[in-house]
KOLDRENRO-922653 format. One line per field, with one value per residue (C-alpha): residue number from 1; residue in three letters; chain; x, y, z. Coordinates in nm, 3 decimals. Each point is the difference from the previous one (the first is absolute). Example, Ala and Ser with C-alpha at 12.3 -4.5 7.8 and 13.67 -1.06 7.14 Angstrom:
# residues 2
resi: [1 2]
resn: [ALA SER]
chain: [A A]
u: [1.230 0.137]
v: [-0.450 0.344]
w: [0.780 -0.066]
# end
This chain:
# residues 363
resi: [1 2 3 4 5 6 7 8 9 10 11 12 13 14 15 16 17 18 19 20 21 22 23 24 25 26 27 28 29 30 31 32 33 34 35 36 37 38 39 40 41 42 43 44 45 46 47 48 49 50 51 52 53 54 55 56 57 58 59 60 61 62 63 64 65 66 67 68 69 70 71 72 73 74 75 76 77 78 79 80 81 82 83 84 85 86 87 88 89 90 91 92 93 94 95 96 97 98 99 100 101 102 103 104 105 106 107 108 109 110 111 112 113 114 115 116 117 118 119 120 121 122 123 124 125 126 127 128 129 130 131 132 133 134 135 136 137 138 139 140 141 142 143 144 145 146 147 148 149 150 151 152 153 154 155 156 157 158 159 160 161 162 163 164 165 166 167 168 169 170 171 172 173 174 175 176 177 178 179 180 181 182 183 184 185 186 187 188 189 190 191 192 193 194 195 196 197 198 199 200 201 202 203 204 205 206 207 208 209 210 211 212 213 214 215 216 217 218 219 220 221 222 223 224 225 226 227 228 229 230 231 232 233 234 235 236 237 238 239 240 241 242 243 244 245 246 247 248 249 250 251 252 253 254 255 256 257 258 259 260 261 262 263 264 265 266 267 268 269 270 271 272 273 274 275 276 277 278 279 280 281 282 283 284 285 286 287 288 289 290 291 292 293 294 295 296 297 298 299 300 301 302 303 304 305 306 307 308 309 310 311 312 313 314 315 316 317 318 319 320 321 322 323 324 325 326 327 328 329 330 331 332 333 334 335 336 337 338 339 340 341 342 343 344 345 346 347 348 349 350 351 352 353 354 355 356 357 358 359 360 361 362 363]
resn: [UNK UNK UNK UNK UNK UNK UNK UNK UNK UNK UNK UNK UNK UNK UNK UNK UNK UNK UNK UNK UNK UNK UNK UNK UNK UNK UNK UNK UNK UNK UNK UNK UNK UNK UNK UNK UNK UNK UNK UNK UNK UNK UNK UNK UNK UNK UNK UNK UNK UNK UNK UNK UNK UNK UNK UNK UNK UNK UNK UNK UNK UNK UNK UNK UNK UNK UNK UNK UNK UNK UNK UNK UNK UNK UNK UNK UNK UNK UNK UNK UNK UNK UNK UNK UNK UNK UNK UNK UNK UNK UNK UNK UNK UNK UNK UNK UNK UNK UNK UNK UNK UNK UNK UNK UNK UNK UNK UNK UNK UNK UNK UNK UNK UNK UNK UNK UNK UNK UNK UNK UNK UNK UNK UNK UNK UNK UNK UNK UNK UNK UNK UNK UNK UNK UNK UNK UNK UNK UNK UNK UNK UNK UNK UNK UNK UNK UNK UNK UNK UNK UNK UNK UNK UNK UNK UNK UNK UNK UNK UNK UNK UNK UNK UNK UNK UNK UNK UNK UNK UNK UNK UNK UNK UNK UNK UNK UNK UNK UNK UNK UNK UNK UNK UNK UNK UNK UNK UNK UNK UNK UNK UNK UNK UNK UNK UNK UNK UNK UNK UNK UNK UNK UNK UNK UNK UNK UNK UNK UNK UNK UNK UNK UNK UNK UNK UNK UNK UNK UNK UNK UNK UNK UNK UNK UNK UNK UNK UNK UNK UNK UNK UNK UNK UNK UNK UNK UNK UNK UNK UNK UNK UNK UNK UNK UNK UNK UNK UNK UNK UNK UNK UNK UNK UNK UNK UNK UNK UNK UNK UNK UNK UNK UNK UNK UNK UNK UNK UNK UNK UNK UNK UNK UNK UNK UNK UNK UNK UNK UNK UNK UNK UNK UNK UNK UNK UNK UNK UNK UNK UNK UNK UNK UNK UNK UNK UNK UNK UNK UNK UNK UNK UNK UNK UNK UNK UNK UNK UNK UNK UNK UNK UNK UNK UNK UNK UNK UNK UNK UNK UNK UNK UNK UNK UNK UNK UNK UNK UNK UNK UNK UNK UNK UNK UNK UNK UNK UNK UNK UNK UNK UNK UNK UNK UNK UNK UNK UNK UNK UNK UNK UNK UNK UNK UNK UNK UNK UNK UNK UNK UNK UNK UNK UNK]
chain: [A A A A A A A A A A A A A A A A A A A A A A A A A A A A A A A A A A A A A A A A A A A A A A A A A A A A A A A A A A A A A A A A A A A A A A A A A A A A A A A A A A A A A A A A A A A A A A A A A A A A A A A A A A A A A A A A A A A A A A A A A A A A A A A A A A A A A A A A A A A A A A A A A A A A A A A A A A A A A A A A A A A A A A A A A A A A A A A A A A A A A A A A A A A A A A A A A A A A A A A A A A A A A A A A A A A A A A A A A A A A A A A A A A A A A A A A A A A A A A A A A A A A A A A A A A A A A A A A A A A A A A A A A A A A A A A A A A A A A A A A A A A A A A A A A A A A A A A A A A A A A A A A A A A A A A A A A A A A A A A A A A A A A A A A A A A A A A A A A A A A A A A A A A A A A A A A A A A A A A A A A A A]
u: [-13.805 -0.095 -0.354 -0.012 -0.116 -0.368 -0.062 -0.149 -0.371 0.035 -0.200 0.302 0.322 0.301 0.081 -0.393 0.059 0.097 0.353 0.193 -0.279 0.078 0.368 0.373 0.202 0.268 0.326 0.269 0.307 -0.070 -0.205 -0.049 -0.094 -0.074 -0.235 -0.065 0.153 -0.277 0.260 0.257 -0.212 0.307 0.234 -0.169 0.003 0.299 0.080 -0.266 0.204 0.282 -0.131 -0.155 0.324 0.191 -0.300 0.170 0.249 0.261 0.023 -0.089 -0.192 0.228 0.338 -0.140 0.106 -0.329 0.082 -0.206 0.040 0.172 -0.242 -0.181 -0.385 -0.222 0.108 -0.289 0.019 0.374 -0.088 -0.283 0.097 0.306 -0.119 -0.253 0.199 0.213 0.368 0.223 0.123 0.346 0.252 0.360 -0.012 -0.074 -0.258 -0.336 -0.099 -0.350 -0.199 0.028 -0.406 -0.173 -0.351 -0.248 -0.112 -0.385 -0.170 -0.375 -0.161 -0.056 -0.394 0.000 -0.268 -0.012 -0.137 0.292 0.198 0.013 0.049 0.292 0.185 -0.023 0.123 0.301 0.071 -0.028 0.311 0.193 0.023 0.144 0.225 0.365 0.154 0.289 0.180 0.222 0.280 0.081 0.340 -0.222 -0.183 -0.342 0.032 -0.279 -0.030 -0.271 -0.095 -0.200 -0.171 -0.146 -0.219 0.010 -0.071 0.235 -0.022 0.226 -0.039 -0.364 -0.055 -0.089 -0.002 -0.028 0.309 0.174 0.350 -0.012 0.025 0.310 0.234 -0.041 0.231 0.008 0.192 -0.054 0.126 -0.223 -0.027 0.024 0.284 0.172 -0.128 0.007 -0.190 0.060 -0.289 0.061 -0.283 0.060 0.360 0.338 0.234 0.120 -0.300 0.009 0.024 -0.283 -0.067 -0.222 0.144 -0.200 0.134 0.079 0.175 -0.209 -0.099 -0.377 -0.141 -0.171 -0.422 -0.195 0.003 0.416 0.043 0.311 0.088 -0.011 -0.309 -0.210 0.062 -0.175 -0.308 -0.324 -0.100 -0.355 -0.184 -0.219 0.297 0.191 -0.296 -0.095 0.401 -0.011 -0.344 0.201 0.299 -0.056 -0.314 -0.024 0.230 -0.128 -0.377 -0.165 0.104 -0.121 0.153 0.353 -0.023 -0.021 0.302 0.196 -0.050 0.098 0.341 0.053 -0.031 0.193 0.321 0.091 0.040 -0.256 0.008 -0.225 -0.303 -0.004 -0.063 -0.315 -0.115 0.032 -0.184 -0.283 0.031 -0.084 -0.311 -0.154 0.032 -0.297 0.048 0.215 -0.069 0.147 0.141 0.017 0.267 0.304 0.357 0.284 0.327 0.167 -0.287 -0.138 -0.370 -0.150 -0.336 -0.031 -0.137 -0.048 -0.163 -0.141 0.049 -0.318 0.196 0.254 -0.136 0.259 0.045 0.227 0.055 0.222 0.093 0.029 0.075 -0.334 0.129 0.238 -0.137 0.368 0.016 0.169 -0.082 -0.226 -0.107 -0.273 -0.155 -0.244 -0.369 -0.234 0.058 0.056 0.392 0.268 0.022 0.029 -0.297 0.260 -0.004 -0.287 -0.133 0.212 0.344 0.230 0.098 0.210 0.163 0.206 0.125 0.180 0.293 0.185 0.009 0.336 0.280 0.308 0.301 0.135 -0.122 -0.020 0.045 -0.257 -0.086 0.062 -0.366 -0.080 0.321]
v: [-6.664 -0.367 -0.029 -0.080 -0.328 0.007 0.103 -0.184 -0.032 0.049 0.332 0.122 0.073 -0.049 0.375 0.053 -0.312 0.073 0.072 -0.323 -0.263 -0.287 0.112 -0.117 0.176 0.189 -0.185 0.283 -0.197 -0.066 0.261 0.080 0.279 0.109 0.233 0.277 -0.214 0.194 0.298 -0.124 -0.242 0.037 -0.094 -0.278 -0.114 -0.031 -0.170 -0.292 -0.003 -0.055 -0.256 -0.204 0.030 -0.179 -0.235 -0.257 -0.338 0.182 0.315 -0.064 0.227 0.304 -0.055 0.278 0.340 0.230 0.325 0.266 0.379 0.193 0.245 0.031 -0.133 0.008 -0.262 -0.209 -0.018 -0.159 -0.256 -0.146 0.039 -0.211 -0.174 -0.160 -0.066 -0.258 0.251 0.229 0.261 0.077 0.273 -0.017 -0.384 -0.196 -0.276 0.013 -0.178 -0.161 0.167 -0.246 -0.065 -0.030 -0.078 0.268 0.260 0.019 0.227 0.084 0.183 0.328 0.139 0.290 0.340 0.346 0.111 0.295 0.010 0.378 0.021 -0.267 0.191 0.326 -0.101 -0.199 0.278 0.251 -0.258 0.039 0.328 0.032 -0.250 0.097 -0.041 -0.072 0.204 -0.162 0.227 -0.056 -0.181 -0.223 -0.319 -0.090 -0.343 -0.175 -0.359 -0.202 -0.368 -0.196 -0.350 -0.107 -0.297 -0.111 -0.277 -0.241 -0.266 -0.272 -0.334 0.109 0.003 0.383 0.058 0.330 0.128 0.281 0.139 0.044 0.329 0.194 0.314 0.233 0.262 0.320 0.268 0.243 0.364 0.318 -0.042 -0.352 -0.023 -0.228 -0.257 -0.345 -0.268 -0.314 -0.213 -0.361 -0.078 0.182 0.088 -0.215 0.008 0.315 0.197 0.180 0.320 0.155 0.357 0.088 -0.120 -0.210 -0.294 0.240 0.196 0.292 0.171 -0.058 0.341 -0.031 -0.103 -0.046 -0.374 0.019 0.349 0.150 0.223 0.337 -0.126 -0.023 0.385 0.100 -0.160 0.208 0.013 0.103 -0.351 0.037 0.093 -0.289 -0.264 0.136 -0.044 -0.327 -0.134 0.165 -0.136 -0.362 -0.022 -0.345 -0.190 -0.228 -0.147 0.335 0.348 0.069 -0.317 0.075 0.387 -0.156 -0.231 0.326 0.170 -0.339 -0.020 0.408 -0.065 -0.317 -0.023 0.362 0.364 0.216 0.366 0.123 0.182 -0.298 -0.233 0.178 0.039 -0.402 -0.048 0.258 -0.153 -0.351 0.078 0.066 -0.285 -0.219 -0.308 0.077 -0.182 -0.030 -0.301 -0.020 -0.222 -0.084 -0.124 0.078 -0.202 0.114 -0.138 0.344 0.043 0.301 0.139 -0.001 0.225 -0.279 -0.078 -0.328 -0.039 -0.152 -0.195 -0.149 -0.058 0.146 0.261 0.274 0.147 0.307 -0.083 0.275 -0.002 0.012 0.241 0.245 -0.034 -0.072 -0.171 -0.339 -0.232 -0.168 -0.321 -0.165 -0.258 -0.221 0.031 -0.176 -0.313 0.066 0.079 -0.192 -0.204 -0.318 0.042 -0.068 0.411 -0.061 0.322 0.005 0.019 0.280 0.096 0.246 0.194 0.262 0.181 0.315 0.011 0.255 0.339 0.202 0.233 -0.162 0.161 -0.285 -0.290 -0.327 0.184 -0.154 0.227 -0.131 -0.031 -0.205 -0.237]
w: [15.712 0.140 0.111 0.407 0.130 0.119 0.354 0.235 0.057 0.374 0.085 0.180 -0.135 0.249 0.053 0.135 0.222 0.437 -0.016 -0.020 -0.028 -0.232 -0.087 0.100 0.199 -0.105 -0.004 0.086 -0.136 -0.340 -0.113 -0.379 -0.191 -0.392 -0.157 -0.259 -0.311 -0.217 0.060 -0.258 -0.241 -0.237 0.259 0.107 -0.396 -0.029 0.303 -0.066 -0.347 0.169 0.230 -0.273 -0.199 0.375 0.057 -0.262 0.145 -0.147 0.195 0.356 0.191 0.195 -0.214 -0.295 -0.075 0.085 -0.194 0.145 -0.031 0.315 0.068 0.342 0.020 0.272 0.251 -0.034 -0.338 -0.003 0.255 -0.141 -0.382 0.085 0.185 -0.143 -0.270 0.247 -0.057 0.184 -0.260 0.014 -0.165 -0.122 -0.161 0.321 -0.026 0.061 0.361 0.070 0.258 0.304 0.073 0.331 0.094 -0.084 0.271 0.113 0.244 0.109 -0.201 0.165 0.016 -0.220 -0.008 -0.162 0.310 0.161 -0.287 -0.074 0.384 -0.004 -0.287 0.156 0.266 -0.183 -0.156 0.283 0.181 -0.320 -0.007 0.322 -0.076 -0.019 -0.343 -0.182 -0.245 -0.256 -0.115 -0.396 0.098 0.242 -0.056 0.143 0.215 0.059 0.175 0.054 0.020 -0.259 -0.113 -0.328 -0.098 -0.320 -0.210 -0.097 -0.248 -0.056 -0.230 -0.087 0.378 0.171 0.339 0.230 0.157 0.199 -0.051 0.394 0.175 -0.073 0.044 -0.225 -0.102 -0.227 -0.082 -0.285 -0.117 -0.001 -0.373 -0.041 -0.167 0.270 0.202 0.192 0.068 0.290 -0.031 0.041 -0.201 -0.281 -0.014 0.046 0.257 0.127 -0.207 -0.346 -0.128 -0.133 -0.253 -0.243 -0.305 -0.225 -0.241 -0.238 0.197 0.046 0.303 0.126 0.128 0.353 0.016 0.258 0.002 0.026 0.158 0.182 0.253 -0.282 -0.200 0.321 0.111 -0.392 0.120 0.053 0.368 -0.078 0.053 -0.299 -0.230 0.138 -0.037 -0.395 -0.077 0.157 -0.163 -0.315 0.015 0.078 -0.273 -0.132 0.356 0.220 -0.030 0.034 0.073 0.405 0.056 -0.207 0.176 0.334 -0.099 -0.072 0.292 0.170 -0.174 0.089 0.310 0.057 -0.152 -0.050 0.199 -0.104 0.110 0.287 -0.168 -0.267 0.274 0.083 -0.330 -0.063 0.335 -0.135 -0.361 0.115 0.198 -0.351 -0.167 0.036 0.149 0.279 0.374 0.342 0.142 0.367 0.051 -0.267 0.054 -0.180 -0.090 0.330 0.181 0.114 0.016 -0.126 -0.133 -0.403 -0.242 -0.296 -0.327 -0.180 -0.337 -0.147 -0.238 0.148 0.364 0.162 0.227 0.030 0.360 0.141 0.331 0.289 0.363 0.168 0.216 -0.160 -0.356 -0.106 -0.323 0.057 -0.324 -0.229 -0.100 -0.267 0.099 -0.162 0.122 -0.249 -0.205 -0.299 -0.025 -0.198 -0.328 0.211 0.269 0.286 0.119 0.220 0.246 0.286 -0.228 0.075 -0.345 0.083 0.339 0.086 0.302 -0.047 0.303 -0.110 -0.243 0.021 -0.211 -0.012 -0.135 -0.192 -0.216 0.196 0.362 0.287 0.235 0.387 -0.001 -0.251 0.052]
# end
């Protein structure tokens, strides 16, 4: 693991400073996202293999193959991994396409406390359960849209610089079991999307964990909070830079891209307000622009922070982003606090009877 950059000596680190002093504003149209590469540390391998294979004259950037196994990751773990290797993947012998960069997305950094976060949970969790929900029939597929960013960064002729792939559409569609899926995602799929399953290279089908889950493998999960937190300290032993901050991550990804059943939402909610670390953020935007209160958590070593984003109101669960709160982020220096490493805003969560059907709302 790569040591971080010394922090500043300024007394105060940006996420203690009044909301929005000393930061850019956000720049709606080109906002970029990436996060949570520690997820897949062998993925990421062998996509930096790749890349420094394509870095030489003779195979210029974006015209490679990128062969990648078809099984469904967390979404945040795709973007980024791909990203920040400079490709779009695709399937069935098309080339590979570079990832058309824009400039990099930065917001204030929200204050933070772990004053009212027990109460703030409850109460999230309290709105969920009253929620309606959505039952997926096993010749169904879960649909889920949202809209996402990712900055990354990109080096080219020796020279690295921070960009966005901009904020997006993002579409998914995947079986009960897994065993069929789709992905449209401009940034990380061609044209017209690509299928995805849970086959490896070799041809052999992936069970379901909990950092690539479906639909079935979410109903086997305890709903007791404490037997849900020790499987998910257990389970993800050894990810991310420590193991509150990886647990937190999980719950994240549960949450986000994914249709958990009603009494596991509360137990995730309950689950979370026992890790140590966790805050409140009074004010956090997510990629569709909507402002919302957050239930976050900084990772010591990387200076970012991850943040849940809610309706302040309803307590409806509308996205996530990480953003970047002390300096110390980034092999190059340029992620500075204030960078919106990643965002997402969840728009839509629906069964669809076929593969590839848009329901009228989400059109």
């Amino acid at each position: 693991m790569r040591q971080p950059r010394p922090l500043s000596d300024h007394s105060l680190t940006p996420d203690e400073w009044p909301e929005g002093e000393h930061l850019l504003a956000v720049e709606e149209a080109d906002l970029p996202a990436g996060r949570h590469a520690f997820h897949k540390d062998a993925l990421m391998t062998r996509i930096q293999q790749d890349t420094q294979t394509a870095a030489s004259p003779a195979a210029p950037p974006g015209r490679r193959r990128l062969p990648r196994a078809l099984i469904i990751l967390p979404a945040a773990v795709c973007s980024l991994a791909l990203a920040a290797a400079g490709f779009l993947a695709v399937t069935g012998g098309d080339t590979v396409k570079e990832a058309a960069a824009g400039p990099a997305l930065t917001a204030p950094v929200g204050a933070s406390t772990p004053a009212g976060v027990p109460q703030l949970l409850e109460r999230i969790s309290l709105a969920s359960a009253k929620s309606p929900r959505v039952h997926v029939g096993a010749d169904q597929y879960v649909y889920i849209e949202s809209k996402v960013g990712t900055t990354y960064e990109k080096t080219v002729d020796d020279k690295t610089t921070l960009v966005s792939d901009g904020i997006h559409r993002r579409q998914v569609w995947s079986s009960p079991d897994g065993a069929e899926g789709w992905l449209i995602d401009p940034a990380v799929s061609p044209p017209g999307g690509e299928r995805l399953d849970r086959t490896n290279e070799k041809g052999e089908s992936e069970p379901a964990y909990l950092n690539a889950p479906t639909y079935d493998y979410l109903a086997t999960l305890p709903t007791d909070p404490d037997a849900l937190l020790a499987k998910i300290y257990r389970e993800t032993e050894g990810m991310g830079n420590n193991r509150d901050q990886q647990a937190f991550t999980t719950i994240g990804d549960l949450l986000n891209e994914s249709l958990p059943p009603a009494e596991l939402y509360t137990a995730l909610y309950s689950a979370a307000a026992e890790i140590p670390g966790v805050v409140k953020v009074k004010d956090a935007v997510d990629a569709a622009g909507r402002h919302g209160v957050a239930v976050a958590r900084l990772d010591e070593t990387s200076g970012a922070r991850t943040e849940w984003i809610f309706d302040a109101e309803t307590y409806t669960y509308l996205g996530e982003r990480t953003i970047q709160v002390r300096p110390n982020g980034g092999d190059s220096g340029l992620i500075e606090p204030g960078t919106v490493l990643h965002t997402e805003a969840v728009t839509l969560r629906q069964a669809v009877d076929e593969l590839k059907e848009v329901p009228s709302s989400g059109a």
